[in-house]
TITORTI-308948 format. One record per residue: x, y, z of N, C-alpha, C in turn; residue number from 1. Coordinates in steps of 0.2 Angstrom, whole numbers. Each point is the difference from the previous one (the first is absolute). Layout:
N
<bapa n_xx="X" n_yy="Y" n_zz="Z" ca_xx="X" ca_yy="Y" ca_zz="Z" c_xx="X" c_yy="Y" c_zz="Z" seq="NUM"/>
...
//
This chain:
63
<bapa n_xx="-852" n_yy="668" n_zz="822" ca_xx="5" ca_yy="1" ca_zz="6" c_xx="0" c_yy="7" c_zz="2" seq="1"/>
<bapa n_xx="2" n_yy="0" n_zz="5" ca_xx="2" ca_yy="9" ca_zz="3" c_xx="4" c_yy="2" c_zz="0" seq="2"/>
<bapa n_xx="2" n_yy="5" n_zz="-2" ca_xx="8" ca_yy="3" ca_zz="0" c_xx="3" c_yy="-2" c_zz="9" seq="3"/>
<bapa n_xx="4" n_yy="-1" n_zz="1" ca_xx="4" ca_yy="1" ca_zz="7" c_xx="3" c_yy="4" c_zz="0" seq="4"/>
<bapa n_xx="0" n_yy="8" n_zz="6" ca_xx="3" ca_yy="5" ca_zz="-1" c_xx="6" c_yy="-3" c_zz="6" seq="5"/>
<bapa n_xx="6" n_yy="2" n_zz="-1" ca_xx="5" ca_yy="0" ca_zz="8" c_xx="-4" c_yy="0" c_zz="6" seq="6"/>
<bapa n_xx="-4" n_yy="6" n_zz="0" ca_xx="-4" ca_yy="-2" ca_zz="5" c_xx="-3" c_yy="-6" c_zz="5" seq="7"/>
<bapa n_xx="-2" n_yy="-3" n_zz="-7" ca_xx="-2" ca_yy="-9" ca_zz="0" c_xx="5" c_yy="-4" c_zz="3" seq="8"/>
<bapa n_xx="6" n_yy="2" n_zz="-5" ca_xx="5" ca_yy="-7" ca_zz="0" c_xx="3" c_yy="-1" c_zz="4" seq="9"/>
<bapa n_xx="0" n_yy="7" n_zz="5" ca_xx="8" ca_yy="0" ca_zz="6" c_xx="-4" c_yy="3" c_zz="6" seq="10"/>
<bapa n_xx="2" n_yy="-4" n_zz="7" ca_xx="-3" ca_yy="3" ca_zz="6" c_xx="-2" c_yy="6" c_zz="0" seq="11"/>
<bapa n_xx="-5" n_yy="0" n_zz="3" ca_xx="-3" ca_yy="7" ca_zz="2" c_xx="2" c_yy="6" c_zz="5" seq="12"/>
<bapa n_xx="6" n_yy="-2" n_zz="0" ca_xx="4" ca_yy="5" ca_zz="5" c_xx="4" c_yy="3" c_zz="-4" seq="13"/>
<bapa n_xx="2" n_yy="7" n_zz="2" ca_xx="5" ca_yy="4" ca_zz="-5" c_xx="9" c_yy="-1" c_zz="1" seq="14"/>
<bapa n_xx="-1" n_yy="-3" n_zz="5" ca_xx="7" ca_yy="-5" ca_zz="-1" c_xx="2" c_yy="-7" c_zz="-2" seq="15"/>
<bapa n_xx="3" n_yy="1" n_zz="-3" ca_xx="2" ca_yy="-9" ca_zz="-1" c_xx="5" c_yy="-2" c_zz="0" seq="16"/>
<bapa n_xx="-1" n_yy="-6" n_zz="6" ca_xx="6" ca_yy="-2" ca_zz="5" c_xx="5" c_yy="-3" c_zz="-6" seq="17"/>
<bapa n_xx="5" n_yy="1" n_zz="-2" ca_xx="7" ca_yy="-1" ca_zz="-3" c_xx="1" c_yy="-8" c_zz="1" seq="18"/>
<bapa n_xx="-1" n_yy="-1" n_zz="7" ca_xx="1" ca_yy="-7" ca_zz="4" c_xx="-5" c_yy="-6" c_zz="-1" seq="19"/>
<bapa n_xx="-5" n_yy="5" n_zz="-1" ca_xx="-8" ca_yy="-6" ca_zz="0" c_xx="2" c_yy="-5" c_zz="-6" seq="20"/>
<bapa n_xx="0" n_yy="-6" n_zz="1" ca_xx="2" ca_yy="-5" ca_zz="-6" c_xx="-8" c_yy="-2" c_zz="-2" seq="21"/>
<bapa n_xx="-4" n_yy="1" n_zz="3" ca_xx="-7" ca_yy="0" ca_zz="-5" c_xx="-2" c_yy="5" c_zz="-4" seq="22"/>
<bapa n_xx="2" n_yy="4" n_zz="1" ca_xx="-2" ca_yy="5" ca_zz="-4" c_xx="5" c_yy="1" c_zz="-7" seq="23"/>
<bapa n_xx="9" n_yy="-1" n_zz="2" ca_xx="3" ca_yy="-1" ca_zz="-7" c_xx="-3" c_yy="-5" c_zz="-5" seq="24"/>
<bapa n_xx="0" n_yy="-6" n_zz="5" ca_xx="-5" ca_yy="-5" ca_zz="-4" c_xx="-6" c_yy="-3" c_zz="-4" seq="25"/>
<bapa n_xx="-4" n_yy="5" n_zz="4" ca_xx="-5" ca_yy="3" ca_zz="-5" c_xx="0" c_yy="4" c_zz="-3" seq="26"/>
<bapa n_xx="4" n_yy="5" n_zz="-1" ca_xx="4" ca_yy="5" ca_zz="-5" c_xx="2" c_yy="-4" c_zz="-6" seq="27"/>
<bapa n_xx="6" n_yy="-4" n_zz="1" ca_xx="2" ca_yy="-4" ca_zz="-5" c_xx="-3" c_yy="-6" c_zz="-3" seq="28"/>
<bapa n_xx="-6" n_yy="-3" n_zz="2" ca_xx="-4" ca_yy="-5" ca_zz="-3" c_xx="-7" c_yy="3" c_zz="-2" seq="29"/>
<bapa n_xx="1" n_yy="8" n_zz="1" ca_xx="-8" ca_yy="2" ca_zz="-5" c_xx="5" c_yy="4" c_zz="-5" seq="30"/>
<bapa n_xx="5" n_yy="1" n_zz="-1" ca_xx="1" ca_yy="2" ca_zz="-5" c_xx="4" c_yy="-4" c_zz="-4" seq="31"/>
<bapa n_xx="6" n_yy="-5" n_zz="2" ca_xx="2" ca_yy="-3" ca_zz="-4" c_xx="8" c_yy="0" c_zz="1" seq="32"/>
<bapa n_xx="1" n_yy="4" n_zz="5" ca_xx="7" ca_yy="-1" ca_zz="0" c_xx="4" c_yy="-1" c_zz="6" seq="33"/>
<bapa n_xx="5" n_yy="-1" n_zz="2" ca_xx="5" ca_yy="-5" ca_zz="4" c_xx="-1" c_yy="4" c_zz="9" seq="34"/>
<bapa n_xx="-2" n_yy="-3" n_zz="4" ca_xx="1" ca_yy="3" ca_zz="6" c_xx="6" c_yy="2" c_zz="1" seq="35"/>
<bapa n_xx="3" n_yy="1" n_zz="-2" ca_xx="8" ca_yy="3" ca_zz="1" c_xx="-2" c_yy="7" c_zz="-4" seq="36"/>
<bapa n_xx="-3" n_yy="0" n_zz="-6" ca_xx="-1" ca_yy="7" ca_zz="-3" c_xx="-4" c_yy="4" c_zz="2" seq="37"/>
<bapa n_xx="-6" n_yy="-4" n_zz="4" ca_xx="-4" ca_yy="3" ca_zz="4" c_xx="2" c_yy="3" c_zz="4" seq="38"/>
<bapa n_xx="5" n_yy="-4" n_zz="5" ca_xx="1" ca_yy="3" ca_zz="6" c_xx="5" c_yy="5" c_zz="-3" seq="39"/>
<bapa n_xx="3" n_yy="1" n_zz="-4" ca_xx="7" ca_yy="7" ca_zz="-2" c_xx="-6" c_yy="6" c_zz="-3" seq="40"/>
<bapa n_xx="-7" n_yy="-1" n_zz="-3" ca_xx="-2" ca_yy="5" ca_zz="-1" c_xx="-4" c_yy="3" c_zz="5" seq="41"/>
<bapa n_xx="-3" n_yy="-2" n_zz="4" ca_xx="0" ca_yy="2" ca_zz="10" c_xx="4" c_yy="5" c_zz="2" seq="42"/>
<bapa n_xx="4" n_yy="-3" n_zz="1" ca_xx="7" ca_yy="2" ca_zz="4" c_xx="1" c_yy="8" c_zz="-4" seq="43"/>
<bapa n_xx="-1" n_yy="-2" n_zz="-9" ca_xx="3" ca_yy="7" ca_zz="-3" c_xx="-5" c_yy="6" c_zz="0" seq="44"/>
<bapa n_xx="-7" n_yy="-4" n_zz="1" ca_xx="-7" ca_yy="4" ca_zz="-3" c_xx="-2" c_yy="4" c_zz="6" seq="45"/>
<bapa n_xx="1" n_yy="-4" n_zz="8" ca_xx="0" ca_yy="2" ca_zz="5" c_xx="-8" c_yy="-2" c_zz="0" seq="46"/>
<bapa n_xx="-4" n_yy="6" n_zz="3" ca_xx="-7" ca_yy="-1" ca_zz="0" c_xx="-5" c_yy="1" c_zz="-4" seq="47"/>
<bapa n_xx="3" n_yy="2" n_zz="-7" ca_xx="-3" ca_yy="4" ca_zz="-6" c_xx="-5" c_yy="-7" c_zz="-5" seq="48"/>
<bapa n_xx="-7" n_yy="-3" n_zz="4" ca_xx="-2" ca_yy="-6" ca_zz="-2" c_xx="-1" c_yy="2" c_zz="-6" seq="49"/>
<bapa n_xx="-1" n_yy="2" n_zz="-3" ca_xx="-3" ca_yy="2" ca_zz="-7" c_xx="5" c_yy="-3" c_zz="-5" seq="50"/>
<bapa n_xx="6" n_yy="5" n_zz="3" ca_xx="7" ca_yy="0" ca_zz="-4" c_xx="0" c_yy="-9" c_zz="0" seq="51"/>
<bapa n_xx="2" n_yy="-4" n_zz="5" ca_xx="4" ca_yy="-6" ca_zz="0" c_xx="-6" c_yy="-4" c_zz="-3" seq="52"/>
<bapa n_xx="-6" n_yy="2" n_zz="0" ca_xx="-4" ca_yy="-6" ca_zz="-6" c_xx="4" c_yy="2" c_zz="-5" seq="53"/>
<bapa n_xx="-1" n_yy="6" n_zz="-4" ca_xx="2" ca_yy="2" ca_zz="-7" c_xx="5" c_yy="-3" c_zz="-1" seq="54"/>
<bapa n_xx="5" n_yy="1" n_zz="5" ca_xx="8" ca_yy="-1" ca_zz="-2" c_xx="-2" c_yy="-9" c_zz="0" seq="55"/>
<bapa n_xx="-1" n_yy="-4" n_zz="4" ca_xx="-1" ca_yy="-6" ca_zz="-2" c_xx="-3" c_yy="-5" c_zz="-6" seq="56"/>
<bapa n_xx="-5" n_yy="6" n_zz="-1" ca_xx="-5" ca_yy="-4" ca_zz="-8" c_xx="5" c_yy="2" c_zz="-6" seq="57"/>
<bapa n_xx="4" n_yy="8" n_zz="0" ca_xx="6" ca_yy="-1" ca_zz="-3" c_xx="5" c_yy="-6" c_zz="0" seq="58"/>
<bapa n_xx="1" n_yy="-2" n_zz="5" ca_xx="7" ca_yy="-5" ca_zz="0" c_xx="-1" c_yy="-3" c_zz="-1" seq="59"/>
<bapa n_xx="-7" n_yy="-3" n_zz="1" ca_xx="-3" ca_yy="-7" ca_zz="-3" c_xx="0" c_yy="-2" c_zz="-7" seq="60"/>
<bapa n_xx="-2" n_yy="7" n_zz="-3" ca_xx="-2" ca_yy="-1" ca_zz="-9" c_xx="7" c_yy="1" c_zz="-2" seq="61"/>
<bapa n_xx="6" n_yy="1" n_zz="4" ca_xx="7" ca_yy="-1" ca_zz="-4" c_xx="3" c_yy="7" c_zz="0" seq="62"/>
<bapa n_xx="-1" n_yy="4" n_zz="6" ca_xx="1" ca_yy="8" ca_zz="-4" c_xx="5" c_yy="0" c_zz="7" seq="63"/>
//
C-alpha cells in the first residue's frame, strides 16, 4: 500500500470549509472517529491540514 500523506486525504485547497459536511465526513470515516469530533478538530485546527489528520489518527487510537 502507499502511505497517504494529508495532502492525499483532505481537499486540495488550503482552506477547509468548517461547513463542508463532506469533507468532516470523510475526515471521520478515514480515520475512525465521530463526525462531531471531526467537525470540533476543524473548527480548532483551522486550516492546518497536516495538523487535523494527526490530531484525528490520535483521537482515533484513544489518545
Amino acid at each position: 500500500r502507499t502511505a497517504l500523506t494529508a495532502d492525499d486525504a483532505l481537499p486540495e485547497t488550503r482552506e477547509i470549509a468548517s461547513s463542508d459536511a463532506t469533507t468532516v465526513e470523510a475526515l471521520a470515516m478515514r480515520t475512525g472517529i465521530s463526525g462531531d469530533q471531526a467537525q470540533e478538530l476543524i473548527d480548532r485546527l483551522r486550516n492546518d491540514r497536516a495538523a487535523i489528520e494527526e490530531a484525528a489518527r490520535i483521537k482515533a487510537a484513544g489518545g
